[in-house]
N, C-alpha and C positions, 0 to 999 in steps of 0.2 A: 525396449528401454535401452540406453545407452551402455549400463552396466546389467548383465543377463545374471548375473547372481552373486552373492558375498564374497566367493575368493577372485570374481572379475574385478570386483570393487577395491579390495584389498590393492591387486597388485596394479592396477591403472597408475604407471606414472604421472599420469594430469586427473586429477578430480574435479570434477563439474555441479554444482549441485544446484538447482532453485528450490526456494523454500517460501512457503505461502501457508495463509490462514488469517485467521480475526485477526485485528492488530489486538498486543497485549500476552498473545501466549508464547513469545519467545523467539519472534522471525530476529528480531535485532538480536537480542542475546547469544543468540546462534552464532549470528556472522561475526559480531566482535572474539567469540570465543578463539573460533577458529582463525579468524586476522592476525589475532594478536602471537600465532606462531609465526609468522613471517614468513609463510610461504602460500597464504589465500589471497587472493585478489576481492575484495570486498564490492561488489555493484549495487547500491541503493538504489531503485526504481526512484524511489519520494524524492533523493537529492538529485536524480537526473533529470526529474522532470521540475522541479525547482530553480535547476540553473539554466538549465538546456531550452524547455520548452517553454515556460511561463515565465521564466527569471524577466522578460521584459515587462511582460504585461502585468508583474507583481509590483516591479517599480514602478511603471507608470500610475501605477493605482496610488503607490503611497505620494507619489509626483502629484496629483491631481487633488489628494487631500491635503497638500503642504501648500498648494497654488492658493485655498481659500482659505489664506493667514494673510493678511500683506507684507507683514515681515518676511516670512518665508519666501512670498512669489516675487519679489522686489530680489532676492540673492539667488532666484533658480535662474532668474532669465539676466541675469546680468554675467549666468556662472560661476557665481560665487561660492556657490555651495553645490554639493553632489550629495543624489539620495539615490542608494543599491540596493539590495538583499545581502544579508551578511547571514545566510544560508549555511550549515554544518552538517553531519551525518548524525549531530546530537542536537541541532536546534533547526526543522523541517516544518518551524510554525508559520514562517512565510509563507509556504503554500496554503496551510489550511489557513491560514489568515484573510488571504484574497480570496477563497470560498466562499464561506463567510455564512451565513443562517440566513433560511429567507424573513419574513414577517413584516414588524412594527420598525420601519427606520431610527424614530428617538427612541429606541431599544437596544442598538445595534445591528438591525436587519436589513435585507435588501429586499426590493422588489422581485415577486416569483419568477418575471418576465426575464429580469437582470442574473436572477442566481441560478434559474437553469441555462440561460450561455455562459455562465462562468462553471456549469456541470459539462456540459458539453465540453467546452478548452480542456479542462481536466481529463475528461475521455480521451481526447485524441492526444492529449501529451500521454498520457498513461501509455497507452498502445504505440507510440510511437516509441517509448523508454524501453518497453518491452522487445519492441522489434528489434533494438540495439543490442539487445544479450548477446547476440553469437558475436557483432562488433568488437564487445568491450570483452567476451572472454579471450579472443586470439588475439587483440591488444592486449591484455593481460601479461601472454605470455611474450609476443613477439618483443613488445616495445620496453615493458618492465621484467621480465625472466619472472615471473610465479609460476607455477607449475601445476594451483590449486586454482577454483572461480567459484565465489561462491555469489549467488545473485537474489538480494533483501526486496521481496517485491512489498507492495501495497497491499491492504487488505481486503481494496476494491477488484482485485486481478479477477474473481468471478465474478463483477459485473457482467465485463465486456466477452467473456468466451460461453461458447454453447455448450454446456456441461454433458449433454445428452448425445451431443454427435462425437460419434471417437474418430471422425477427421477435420474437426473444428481446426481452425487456419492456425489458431494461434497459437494452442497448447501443442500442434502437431509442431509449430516451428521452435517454439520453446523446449520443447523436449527431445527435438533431433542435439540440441545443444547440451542440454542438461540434463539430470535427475532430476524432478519435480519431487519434491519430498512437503506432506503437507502436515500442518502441526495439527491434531486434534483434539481441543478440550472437551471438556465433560459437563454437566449438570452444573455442579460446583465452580469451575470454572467462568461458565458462562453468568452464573448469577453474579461475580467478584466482576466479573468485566460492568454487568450492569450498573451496580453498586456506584462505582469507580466513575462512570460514564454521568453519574446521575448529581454527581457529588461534582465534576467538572466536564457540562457537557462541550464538545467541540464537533467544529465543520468536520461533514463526510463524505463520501460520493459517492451515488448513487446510478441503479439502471434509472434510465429515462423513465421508462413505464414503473419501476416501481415507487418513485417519485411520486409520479403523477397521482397514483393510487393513494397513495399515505397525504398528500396535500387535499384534494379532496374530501376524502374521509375526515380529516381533522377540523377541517372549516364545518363540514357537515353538522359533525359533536358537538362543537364548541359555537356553533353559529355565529362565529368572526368573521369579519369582511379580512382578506387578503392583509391590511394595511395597519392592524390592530392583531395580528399574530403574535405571542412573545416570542422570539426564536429561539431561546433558551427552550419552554416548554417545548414548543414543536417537535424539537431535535431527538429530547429528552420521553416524548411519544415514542418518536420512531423507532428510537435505536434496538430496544427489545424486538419490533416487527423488523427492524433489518439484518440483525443475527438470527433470526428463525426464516428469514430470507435465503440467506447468504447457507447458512449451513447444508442444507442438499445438493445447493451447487460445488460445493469444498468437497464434499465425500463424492460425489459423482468425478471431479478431476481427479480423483485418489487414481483412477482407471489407468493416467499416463505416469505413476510414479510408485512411491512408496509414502506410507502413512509412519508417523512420532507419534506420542501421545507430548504433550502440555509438560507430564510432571516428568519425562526424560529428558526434555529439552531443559528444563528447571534444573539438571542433576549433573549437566555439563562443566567438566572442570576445563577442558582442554582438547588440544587436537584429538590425542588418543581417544579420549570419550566417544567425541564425533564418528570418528572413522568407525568406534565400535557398535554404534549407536544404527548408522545407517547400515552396518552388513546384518544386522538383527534384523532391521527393517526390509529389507530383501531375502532373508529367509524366512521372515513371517510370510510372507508376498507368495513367495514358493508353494510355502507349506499349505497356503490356501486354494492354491490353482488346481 
């Protein structure tokens, strides 16, 4: 690991960290905490792949739904008007906006055929966002003087890595950069994320195959044709089978990092906190080896 134990941690002039898990237990909370000293360099995975990698094809979508207004398409093509993403580190709905739910179109849904290329673009801007950490930390420092990085991934980051290989490409290159530090909730936790999820469900992304598995199966139960899906329920199926998904591959990446729990992360006041928080976390790691 980058930092071999809590007084290496301690005294590291530049601190490195990535922090992953469900979304919900505290990856954002983290990184504002420690930002708001002014000496962390904040990397959003969601807002890089927002502006960087989709920001066109977010527009052109909402371009494409403005062209069948005539009002609207009479001022795009004359120029008259300009329509962007006005994308934030606090407002990252444009992306999951352009996701979108598959199902019943006068629902708000897409066709399955359309919303898995639009899983697909989201995979390879993900992994592409990712591959930029080592980028944006020595820009961090080189071009703005922070001394700190801390890098807010997605809560899809174990889609895309092989949990089970400890030379998997991506977590080996991510973690030459960083600590991977991952948040761990509990029982409780997870049932409040459900709750939450169920009360306003949103676009996710998903592995390919396990997509494909939860789309089947649902048409299967439900004896829906493709086109008559609500994608509100669908989602609202899934999302319990995708956090029981997702959680062996989180505790399987614990391998390249150190493990938080949920209600530590919840307890952060400040930089101090943080700093105390992960040298705990690497001598728990220790103490386990």
């Amino acid at each position: 690991m980058l930092y071999r134990d809590a007084d290496h941690w301690r005294a590291a002039p530049q601190k490195r960290v990535l922090v992953y898990g469900m979304s919900g237990l505290g990856k954002t909370h983290m990184s504002t905490t420690v930002r708001a000293s002014g000496t962390w360099f904040h990397y959003s995975i969601d807002y890089r792949i927002g502006t960087r990698y989709m920001g066109e094809l977010i527009a052109d979508n909402a371009k494409a739904e403005a062209m069948k207004v005539p009002f609207l398409r009479d001022l795009l093509l004359s120029d008259s008007i300009y329509i962007g993403s006005n994308i934030t580190f606090h407002n990252l709905s444009p992306v999951s906006t352009y996701l979108g739910k598959p199902g019943d179109p006068d629902r708000g849904g897409l066709p399955i055929d359309e919303y898995r290329r639009r899983q697909e673009q989201f995979r390879q801007s993900e992994l592409a966002a990712l591959n930029d950490t080592l980028h944006f930390a020595e820009r961090a420092q080189s071009l703005y003087g922070y001394p700190n990085f801390i890098c807010d991934t997605g809560g899809s980051i174990c889609e895309w890595v092989n949990p089970d290989d400890p030379s998997d490409p991506l977590m080996t290159t991510l973690s030459t950069a960083c600590l991977p530090i991952w948040i761990r909730g509990d029982d409780a936790h997870t049932a409040a994320l459900i709750a939450r999820f169920d009360a306003a469900p949103k676009p996710m992304a998903y592995q390919p195959e396990f997509l494909l598995t939860c789309w089947q199966a649902y048409l299967a139960e439900t004896g829906l044709p493709d086109s008559r899906v609500d994608p509100d329920a669908f989602v609202r199926w899934t999302y319990a089978r995708a956090l029981a998904h997702r959680q062996p591959r989180y505790e399987a990446m614990a391998r390249w990092g150190v493990t938080v729990t949920a209600d530590e992360v919840a307890s952060l006041k400040g930089e101090a906190d943080f700093i105390d928080l992960v040298a705990t976390a690497l001598e728990r790691r220790a103490s386990l080896a």
